[in-house]
N, C-alpha and C positions, 0 to 999 in steps of 0.2 A: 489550582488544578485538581480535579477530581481523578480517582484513581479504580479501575474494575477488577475484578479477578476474571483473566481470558481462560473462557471456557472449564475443560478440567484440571486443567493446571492450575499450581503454585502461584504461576508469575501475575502480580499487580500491575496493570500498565496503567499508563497514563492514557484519560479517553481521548489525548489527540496526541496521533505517533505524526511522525515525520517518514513520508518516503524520497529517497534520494535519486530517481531517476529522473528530476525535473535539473539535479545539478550538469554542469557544464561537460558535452559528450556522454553523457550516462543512461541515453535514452537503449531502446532493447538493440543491440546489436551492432549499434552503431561505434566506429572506432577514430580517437580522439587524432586529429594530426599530429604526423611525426615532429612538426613544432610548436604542437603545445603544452606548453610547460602550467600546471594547476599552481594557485597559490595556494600553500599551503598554511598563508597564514589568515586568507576567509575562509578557507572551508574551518579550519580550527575555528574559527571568530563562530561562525553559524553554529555551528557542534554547540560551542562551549555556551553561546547564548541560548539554545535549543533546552541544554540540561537546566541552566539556569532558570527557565522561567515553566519548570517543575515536568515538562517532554522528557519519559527515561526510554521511547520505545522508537527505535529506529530502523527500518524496513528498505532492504535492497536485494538485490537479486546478481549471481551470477553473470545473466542473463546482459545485464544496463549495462553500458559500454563494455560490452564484452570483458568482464570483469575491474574495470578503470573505478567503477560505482563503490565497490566491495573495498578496494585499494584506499580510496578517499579517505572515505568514513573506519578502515580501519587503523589509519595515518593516524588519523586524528587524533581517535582515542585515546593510542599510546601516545602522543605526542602532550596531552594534554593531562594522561594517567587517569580515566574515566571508564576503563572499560568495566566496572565490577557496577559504574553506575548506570550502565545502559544496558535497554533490554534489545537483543542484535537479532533484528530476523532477516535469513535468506533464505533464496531459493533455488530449485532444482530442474531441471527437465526439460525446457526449448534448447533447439540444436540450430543453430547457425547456418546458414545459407549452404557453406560450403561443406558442412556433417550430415545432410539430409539425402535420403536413398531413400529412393521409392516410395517417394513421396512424402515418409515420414520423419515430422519434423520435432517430435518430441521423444525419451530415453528417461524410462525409471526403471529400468534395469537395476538389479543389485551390483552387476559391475561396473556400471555407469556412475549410481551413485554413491556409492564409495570412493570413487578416483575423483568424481566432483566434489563431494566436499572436503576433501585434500587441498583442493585448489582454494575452494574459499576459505577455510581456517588461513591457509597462508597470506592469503591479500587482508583477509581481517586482522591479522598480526595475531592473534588467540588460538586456544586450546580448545573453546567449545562454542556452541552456539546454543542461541536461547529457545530457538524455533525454528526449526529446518521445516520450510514447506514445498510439496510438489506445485510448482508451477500453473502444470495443465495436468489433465488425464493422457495418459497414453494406453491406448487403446491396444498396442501388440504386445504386452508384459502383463502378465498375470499380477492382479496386486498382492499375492500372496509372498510372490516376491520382491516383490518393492516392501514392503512391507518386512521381511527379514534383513533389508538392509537397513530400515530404518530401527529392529530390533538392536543389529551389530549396532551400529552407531551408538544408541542411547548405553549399551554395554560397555563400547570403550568410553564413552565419558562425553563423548566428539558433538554431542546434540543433548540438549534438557527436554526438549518436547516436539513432536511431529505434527504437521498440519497441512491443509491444502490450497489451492487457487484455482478459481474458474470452474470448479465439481458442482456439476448438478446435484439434482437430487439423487440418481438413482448410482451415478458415479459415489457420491457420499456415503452412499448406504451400504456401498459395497467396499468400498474403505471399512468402514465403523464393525464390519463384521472379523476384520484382522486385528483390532487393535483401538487404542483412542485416536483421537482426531483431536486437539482442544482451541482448531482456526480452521475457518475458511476465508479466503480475501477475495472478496467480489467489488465489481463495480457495483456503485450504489450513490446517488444524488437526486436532489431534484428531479430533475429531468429523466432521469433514468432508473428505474424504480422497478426494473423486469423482475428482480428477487421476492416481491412481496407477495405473489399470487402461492405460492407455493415451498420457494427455495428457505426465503429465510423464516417464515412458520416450521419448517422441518426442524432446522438446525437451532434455532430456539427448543425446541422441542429436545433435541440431542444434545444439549449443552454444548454447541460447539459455536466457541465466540464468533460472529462474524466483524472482522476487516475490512472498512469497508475504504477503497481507493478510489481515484478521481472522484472525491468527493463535491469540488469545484466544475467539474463536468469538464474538466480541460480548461478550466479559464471562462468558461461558458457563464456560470456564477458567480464570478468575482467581481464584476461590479466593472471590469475594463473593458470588456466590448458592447457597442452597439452600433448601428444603422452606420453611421460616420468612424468608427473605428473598429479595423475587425486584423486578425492575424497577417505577416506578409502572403502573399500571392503563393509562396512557393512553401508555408508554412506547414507539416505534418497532419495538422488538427482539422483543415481543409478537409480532407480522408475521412475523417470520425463524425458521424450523425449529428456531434453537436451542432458540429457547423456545417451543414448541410442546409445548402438555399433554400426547402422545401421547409427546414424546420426553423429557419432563423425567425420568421417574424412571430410566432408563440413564443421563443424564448426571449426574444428581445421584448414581449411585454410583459414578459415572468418577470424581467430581469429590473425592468420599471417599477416592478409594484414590490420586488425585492429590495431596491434602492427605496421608496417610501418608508415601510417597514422600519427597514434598518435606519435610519434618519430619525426616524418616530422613537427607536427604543438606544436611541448613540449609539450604534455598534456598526461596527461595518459589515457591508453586502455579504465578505466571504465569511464572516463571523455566523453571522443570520442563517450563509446553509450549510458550514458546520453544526451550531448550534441543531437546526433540524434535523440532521439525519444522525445526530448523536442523540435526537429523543425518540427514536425509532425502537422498538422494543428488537430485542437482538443482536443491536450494534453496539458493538464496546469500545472501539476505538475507532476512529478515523483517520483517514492519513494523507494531508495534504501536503504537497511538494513545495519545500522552502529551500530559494536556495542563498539566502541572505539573514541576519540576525533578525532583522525588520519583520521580515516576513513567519519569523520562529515566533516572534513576540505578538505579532495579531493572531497568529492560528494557534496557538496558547493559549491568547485569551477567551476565546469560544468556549474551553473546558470548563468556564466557570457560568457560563450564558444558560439559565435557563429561561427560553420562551414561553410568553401567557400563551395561555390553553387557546384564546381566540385567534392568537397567529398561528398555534400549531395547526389548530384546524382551517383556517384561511390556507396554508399553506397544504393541507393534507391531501385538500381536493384541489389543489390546479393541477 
């Protein structure tokens, strides 16, 4: 496992984190039935195989089952005695169906975020966190005070470094004038590449690492769907552009010639587009959703994947 320095911070991560909202109810918002009981001896299984095979950067939010996400993974830890080995990022600022007024669905308010990350220390079982990031922009709060609460924060001990999600450019630049920044977490894969015309030359530019998630495109890149196998009918991802009837037959011959590829150099499909968009200049880490030991152990092995220059570039220009 290769290892970066994110952005301008201290912390080392590993270039393939783990994010947790692919585990079981952990998706944004969504809340787990009142009968069901988590095991907690695979979520520890995945954790503990996660660290093992050299992953120390684990990414969840609030947000993922309405806290259930944050719960999990901070079970774990303590159950396992690893939290001084993992590096914990959450995050801050979507508001829930039923907190939203007048439309607005996001809060980085100073009193907002202070009394949320109260909430997340306590489901993480911890005293601090490693990266507190804003979510989304919120357009009705001035970031000069968001930004005082993320000072408060780093003052009582409660946060090691601030960072953001989903910031444009010009959102970013208005950040970076209160303070450091040392993340942004964008989507970023294959198929999905909107950051490179502008967003992630900036933030290379500003040393501010980028995160990059759905690195798999939803599944879209993993080598599992095609023409005869595609998500159920009534499955979320349906929703999301990847899988949108208009774009399925480009991807599904992306996904053919990514299957060749990977066969050609033994690595598997979802290896091949981690490996790529972790040779992206700007991207330090990526972060695909495992929610089994199996699955921690192939998207680990990516970190050690470098790609010949003729696939990078084959793959530069689909």
């Amino acid at each position: 496992m290769k290892y970066r320095q994110l952005g301008s911070s201290d912390l080392q991560v590993s270039v393939i984190g783990v994010g947790n909202m692919s585990w079981p109810y952990c998706r944004f918002s969504v809340t787990a039935p009142k009968d069901f009981v988590a095991n907690p001896e695979e979520i520890c299984q995945t954790v503990s195989s996660t660290l093992d095979a050299g992953i120390n950067l684990f990414d969840t939010a609030e947000g993922y089952g309405r806290g259930f996400a944050e719960t999990l993974l901070g079970q774990a830890l303590k159950t396992l005695g690893k939290r001084k080995d993992a590096i914990v990022v959450t995050k801050v600022g979507p508001l829930f169906d039923e907190e939203i007024v007048n439309g607005r669905d996001t809060n980085l308010s100073a009193k907002h975020i202070l009394a949320r990350c109260e909430g997340s220390l306590q489901r993480l079982q911890t005293d601090y966190i490693d990266l507190y990031l804003a979510h989304r922009p919120d357009p009705a709060t001035p970031i000069e005070e968001t930004m005082s609460a993320v000072a408060e924060l780093k003052r009582q001990g409660k946060i090691r470094h601030f960072g953001v999600s989903n910031f444009n450019v010009t959102e970013l630049a208005a950040v970076l004038k209160h303070g450091p920044v040392v993340a942004n977490q964008l989507s970023y894969n294959l198929v999905g590449r909107g950051i490179d015309a502008e967003l992630r030359p900036f933030c290379t530019g500003e040393n501010v690492g980028i995160m990059a998630y759905s690195p798999l495109g939803k599944g879209i890149l993993s080598g599992k769907y095609d023409e005869n196998h595609l998500p159920p009918d009534d499955d979320y991802r349906h929703t999301k552009y990847y899988f949108a009837k208009e774009n399925l037959p480009k991807y599904f011959a992306l996904g053919r010639r990514c299957r060749e590829l990977a066969a050609q150099l033994n690595i598997t499909v979802s290896q091949l587009a981690l490996a790529w968009c972790l040779a992206q200049p700007g991207v330090t880490v990526v972060l695909p959703g495992s929610r089994t030991p199996e699955q921690a152990r192939e998207s680990a092995g990516a970190g050690d994947i470098v790609l010949p220059e003729a696939v990078l570039a084959e793959l530069n220009q689909t």
